[in-house]
N, C-alpha and C positions, 0 to 999 in steps of 0.2 A: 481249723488246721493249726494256727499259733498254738493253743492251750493242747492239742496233742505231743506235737511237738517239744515243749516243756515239761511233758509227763515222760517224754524218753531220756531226756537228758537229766531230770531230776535220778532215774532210776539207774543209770549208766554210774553218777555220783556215788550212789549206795554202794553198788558192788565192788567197785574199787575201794571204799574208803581205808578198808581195815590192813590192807597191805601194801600200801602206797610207801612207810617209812623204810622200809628194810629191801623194797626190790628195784632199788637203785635206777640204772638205766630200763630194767624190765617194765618201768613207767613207761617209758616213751615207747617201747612195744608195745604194752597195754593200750596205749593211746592211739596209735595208729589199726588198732583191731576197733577203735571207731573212725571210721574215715567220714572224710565232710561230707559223701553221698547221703547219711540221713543227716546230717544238719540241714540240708534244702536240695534233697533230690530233685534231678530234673525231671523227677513225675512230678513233683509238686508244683511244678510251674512247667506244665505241659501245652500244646494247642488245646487238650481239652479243658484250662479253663475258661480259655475263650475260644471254644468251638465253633466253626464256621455255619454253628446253627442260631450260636447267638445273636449274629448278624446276619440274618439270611438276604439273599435278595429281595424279597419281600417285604422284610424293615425298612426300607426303599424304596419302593414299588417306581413304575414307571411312572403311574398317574401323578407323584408325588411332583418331578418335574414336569413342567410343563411341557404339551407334546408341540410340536411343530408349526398346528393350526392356533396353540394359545400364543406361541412366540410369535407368529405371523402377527396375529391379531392386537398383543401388547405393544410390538414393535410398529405398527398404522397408528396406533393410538397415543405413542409415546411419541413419534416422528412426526412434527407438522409440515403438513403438505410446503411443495414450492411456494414460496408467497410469490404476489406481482411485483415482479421490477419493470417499472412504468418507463416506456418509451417515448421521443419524442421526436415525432413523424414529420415533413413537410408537406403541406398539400396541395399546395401550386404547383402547377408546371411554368417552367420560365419566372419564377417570383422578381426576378430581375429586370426582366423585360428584354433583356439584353441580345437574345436567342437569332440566328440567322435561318431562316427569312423573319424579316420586322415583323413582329405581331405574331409570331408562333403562340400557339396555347391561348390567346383573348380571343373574343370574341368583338367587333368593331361597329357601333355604328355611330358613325360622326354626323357633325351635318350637315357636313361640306367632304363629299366624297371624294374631293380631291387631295385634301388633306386624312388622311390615318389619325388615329389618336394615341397611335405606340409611334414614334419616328425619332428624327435626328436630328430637323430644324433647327431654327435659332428658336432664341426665346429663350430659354435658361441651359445654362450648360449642365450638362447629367450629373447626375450623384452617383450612378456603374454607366459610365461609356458600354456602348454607344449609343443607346435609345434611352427614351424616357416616357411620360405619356403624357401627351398635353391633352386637355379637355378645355371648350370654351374659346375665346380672344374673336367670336364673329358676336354679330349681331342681328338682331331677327331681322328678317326679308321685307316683314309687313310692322308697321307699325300698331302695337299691340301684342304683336307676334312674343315667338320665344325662340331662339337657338338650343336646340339641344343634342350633348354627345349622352352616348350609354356606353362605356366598357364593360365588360364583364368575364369571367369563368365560373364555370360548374364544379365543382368539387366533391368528393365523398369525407364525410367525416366518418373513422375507424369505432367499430362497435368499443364499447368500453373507455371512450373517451370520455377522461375529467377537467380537462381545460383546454379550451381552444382560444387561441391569440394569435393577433392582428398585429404587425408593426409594418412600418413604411414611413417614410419622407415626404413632405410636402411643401409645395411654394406658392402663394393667391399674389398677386399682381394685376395692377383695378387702373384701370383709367377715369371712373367715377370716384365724384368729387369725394376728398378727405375731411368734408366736414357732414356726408352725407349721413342718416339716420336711419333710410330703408336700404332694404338688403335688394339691390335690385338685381343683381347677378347671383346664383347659387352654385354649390355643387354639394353631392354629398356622399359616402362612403357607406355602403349597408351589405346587410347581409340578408339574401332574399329566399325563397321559396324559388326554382326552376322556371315556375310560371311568374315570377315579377313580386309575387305577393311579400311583403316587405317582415322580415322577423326580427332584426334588431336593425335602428340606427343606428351606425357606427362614430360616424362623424359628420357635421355639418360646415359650410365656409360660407363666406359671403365676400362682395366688394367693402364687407364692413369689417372684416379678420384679413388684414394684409397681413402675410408674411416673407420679407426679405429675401434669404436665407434659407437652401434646406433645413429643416426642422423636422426631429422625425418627433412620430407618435405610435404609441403601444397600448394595446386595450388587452382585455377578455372579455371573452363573447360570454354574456349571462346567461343567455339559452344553453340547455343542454341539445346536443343536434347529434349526439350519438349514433351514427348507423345510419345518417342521411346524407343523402345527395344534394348540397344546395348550393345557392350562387353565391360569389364575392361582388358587387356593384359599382362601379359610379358612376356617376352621374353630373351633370354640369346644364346649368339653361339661366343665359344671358338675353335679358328685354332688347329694345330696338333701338338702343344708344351707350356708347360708350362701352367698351368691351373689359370684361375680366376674363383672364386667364391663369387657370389652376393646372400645376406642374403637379407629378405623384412620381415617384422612383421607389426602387429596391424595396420590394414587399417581401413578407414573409408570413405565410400563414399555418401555424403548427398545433398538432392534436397530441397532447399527452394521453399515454392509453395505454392499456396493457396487450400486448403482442399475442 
């Protein structure tokens, strides 16, 4: 289109040249008898040089974007799922002990049925008013014998637990001798199977670990027990002289786990 273009204006030059000196203003007449419509008529830059077939919708096509099910599909693939935000559950009931009536949620067997092993007695003042849980301070019946208390609760650990932890307070107070060597008073702290059967030691004490002073202690339980039902224990069995007695308060037993 340019090199045509140039062949009309070269030839428009010609015809005028020869009487261009003598016809005065009849020049600019002349000149208006070419008007700018051919210098770039608006044919020459019409829709049709970019006719709506040069672009048709099919230059396009639908398939080119992706249809709904590939959006679906990129947008699952590009989107990661909710992650676990890990919770963290209590699994006692009464972890305090504190609950009215005395000994709600344990279960109790002392050895002296007179005495409870959740109460209010002397013997050490609580660490959560009003109860605490004495285990032990008798001695066996018979000589050879044993005293012995069992507390316990049942508990579920939450499917998808990754730690479970034990804290609570503790005090051993021994009437046998302070230079003594065997352990003749025990108690100890586990975590059982329903029927008894023992899965982790938790803790152990003796007349041979006095401790003054509430003292707490914090464990994790190594077993993985995810999804189970099992016991919290303790336990306490004093021979047939000289009494120890082991205080426990404010437990707390928690399953981190995804909800």
């Amino acid at each position: 289109m340019k090199s045509s273009l140039f062949v009309l204006l070269a030839a428009a030059g010609c015809a005028s040249g020869g009487s261009s000196l003598g016809q005065g203003d009849g020049s600019v007449i002349e000149d208006t008898a070419q008007p700018d419509s051919p210098m770039q008529p608006d044919s020459l830059v019409t829709d049709a040089l970019v006719p709506d077939a040069f672009v048709p919708d099919a230059f396009v096509p639908d398939a080119f974007v992706a249809p709904d099910a590939s959006i679906d599909a990129m947008a699952d693939a590009s989107v990661t799922p909710d992650a676990c935000v890990p919770v963290v559950s209590q699994l006692l009931l009464n972890p305090s002990l504190d609950l009215t009536p005395m000994g709600t949620n344990w279960q109790q067997t002392p050895f002296n049925a007179m005495y409870p092993l959740i109460t209010d007695q002397d013997g050490a003042a609580e660490h959560s008013a009003p109860y605490k849980a004495w285990l032990g301070g008798f001695v066996a019946a018979t000589a050879g014998g044993t005293a012995t208390d069992v507390l316990y609760q049942d508990f579920v650990v939450p499917a998808g637990t990754t730690q479970l932890s034990l804290s609570y307070v503790h005090i051993v107070g021994t009437q046998e001798s302070a230079s003594a060597t065997t352990a003749f008073d025990t108690a100890s702290v586990a975590i059982t199977q329903t029927n008894g059967t023992v899965i982790a030691n938790i803790n152990s004490f003796s007349n041979l670990t006095p401790v003054a002073a509430w003292t707490a202690i914090n464990v994790t339980v190594p077993q993985n027990l995810s999804g189970q039902t099992v016991r919290l224990r303790l336990t306490s069995s004093n021979d047939d002289s000289f009494t120890t007695n082991f205080f426990f308060d404010s437990f707390s037993l928690t399953a981190t786990h995804c909800p």
